[in-house]
Wavefront OBJ file of the C-alpha trace (Angstrom):
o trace
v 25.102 17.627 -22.693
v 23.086 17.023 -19.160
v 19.879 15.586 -19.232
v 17.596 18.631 -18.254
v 15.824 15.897 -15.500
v 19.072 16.133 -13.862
v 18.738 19.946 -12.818
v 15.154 19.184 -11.929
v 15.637 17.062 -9.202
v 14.411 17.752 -5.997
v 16.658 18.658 -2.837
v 17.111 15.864 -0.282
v 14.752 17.322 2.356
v 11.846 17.991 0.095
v 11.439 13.871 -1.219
v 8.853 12.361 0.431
v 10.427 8.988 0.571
v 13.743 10.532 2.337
v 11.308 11.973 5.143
v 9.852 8.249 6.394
v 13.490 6.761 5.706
v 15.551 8.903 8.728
v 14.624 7.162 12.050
v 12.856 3.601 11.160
v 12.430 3.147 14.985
v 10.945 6.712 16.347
v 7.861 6.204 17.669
v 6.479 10.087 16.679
v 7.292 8.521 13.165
v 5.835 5.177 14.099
v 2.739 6.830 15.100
v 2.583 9.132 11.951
v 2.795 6.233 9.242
v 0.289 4.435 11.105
v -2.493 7.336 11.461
v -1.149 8.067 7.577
v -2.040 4.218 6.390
v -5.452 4.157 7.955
v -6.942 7.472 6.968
v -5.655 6.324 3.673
v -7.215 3.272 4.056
v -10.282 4.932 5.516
v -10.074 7.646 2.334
v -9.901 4.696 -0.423
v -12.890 3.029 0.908
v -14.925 5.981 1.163
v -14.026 6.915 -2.476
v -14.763 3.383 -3.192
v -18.106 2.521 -1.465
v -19.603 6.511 -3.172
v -18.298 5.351 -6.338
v -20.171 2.115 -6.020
v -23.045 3.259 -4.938
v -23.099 6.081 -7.429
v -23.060 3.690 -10.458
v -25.112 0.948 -8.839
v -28.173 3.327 -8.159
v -27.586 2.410 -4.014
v -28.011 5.421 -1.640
v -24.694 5.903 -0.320
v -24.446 4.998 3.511
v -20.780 5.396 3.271
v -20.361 5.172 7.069
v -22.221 2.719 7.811
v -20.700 0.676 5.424
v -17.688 1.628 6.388
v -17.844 1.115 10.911
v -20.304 -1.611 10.219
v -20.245 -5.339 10.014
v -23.710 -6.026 9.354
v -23.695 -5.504 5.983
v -20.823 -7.837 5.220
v -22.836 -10.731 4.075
v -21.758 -13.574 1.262
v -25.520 -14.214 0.268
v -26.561 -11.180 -1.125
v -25.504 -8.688 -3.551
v -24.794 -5.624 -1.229
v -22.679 -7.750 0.941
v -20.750 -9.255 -1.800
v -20.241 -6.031 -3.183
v -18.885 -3.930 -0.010
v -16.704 -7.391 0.191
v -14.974 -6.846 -3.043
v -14.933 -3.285 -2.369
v -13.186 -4.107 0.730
v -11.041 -6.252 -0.712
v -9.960 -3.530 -3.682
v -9.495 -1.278 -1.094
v -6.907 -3.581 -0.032
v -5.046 -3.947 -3.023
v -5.359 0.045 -3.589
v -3.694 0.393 -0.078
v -0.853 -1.655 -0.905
v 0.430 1.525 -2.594
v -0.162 3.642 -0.138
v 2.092 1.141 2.742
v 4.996 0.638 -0.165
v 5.666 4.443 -0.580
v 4.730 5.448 3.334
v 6.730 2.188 5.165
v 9.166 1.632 2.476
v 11.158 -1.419 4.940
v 9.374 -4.908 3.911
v 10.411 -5.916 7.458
v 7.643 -3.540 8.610
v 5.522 -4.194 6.230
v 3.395 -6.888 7.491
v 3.500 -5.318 10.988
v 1.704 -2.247 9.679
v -0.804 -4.316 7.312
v -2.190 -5.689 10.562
v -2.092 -3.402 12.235
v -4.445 -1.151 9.774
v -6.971 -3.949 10.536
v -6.310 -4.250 14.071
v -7.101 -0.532 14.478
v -9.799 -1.368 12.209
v -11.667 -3.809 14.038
v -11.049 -1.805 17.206
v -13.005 1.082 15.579
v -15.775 -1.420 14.200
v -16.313 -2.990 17.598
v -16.770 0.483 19.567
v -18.930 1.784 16.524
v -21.469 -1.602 17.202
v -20.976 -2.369 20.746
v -20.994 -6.257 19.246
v -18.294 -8.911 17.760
v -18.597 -8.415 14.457
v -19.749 -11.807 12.378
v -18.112 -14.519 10.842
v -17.958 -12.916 7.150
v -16.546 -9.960 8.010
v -13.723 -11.323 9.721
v -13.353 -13.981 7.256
v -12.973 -10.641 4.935
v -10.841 -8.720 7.263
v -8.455 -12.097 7.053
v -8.239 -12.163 3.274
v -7.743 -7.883 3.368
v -4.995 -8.687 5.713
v -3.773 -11.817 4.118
v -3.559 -9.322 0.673
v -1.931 -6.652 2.486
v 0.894 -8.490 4.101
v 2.173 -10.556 0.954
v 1.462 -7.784 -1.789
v 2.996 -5.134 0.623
v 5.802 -6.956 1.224
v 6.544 -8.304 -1.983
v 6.454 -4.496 -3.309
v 8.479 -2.935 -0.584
v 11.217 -5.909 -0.762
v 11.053 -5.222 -4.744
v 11.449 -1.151 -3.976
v 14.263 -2.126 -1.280
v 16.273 -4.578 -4.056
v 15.683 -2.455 -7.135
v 17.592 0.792 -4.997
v 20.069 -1.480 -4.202
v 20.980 -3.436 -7.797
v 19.793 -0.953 -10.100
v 20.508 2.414 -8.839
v 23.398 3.422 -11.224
v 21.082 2.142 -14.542
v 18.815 4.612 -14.626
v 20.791 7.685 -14.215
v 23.288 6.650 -16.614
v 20.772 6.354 -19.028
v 19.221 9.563 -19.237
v 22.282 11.188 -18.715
v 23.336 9.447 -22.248
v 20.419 9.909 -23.580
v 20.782 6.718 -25.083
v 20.026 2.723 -24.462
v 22.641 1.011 -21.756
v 25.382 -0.850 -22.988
v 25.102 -4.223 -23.784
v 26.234 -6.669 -21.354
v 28.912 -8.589 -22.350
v 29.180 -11.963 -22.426
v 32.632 -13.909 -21.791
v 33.719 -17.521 -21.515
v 34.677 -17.814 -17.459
v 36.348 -21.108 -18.850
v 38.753 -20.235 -21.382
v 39.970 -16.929 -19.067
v 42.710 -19.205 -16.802
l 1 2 3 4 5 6 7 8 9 10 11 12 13 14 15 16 17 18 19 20 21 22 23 24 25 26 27 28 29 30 31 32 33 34 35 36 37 38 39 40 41 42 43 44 45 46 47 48 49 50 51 52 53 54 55 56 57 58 59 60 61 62 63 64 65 66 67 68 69 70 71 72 73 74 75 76 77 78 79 80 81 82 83 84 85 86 87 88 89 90 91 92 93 94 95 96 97 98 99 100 101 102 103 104 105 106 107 108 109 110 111 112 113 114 115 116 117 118 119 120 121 122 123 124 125 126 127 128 129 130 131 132 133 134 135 136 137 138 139 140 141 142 143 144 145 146 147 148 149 150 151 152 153 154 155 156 157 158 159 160 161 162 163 164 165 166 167 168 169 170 171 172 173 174 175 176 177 178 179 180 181 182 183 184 185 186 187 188 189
């Protein structure tokens, strides 16, 4: 009997995932994940940072947490907070860049360039380089972005490719896969 999932799939042009995967190189699609990534990036922070603030009795000054450097500090609470903040932000985004980028040969380009963009932003918001602890943050975000984004999208790209058929086959049977056999490679000449 088919697995009821089966008829429930979704057609080709409706999965999200098949939309980002048609032209790698377009530049209208290019220019679409990247505006995607950083208001996501933007979003999670924001959600973030009011969350904080919310629980830690702060008055929320979302933005000028967010297009500020000033704030970033390593010797006091409200710095180290927006840092880790920042830094979970990071990790949260990670998500975001494996389902919207999908290619782990792109993925560290777009992870830099989310802070690229970033620190453009922050720079025309303050009219001033920012300091040393907020790049020395924006480093670590990026340094988490690029391996973690990669590592996921290269683990998306590999588990496609070796383990498409498992799944499938499993539901379909509706019952565990069959176990792998083991032979002696010897004693078969």
């Amino acid at each position: 009997m088919p697995s009821f999932r089966r008829y429930m799939r979704l057609p080709q042009e409706l999965r999200p995932s098949e939309i980002f995967k048609q032209d790698s190189m377009s530049p209208g699609k290019i220019a679409l994940q990247i505006v995607l990534l950083q208001l996501f990036y933007y979003a999670t922070a924001c959600v973030l940072f009011y969350g904080w603030a919310t629980v830690a009795g702060h008055k929320p000054e979302v933005l000028r947490w967010l297009l500020s450097w000033e704030y970033i500090e390593f010797t006091n609470a409200l710095g180290l907070s927006l840092s880790l903040l920042w830094l979970t932000d990071s990790l949260i985004c990670v998500i975001f860049l494996t389902v919207i980028v999908e290619r782990s040969k792109l993925a560290w380009d777009f992870a830099i360039t989310i802070h690229a963009i970033n620190f453009v932003v922050v720079f025309i918001h303050t009219g001033s380089f920012p300091n040393l602890p907020w790049l020395v943050l924006q480093v670590l975000s990026s340094l988490i972005l690029v391996f973690l984004g990669t590592w996921t999208t290269r683990w998306r790209e590999l588990r496609d490719t070796f383990f498409e058929g498992l799944v499938d086959t499993e539901l379909a049977s509706g019952s565990s896969p069959p176990a792998i056999e083991m032979r002696d490679l010897e004693s078969q000449k």
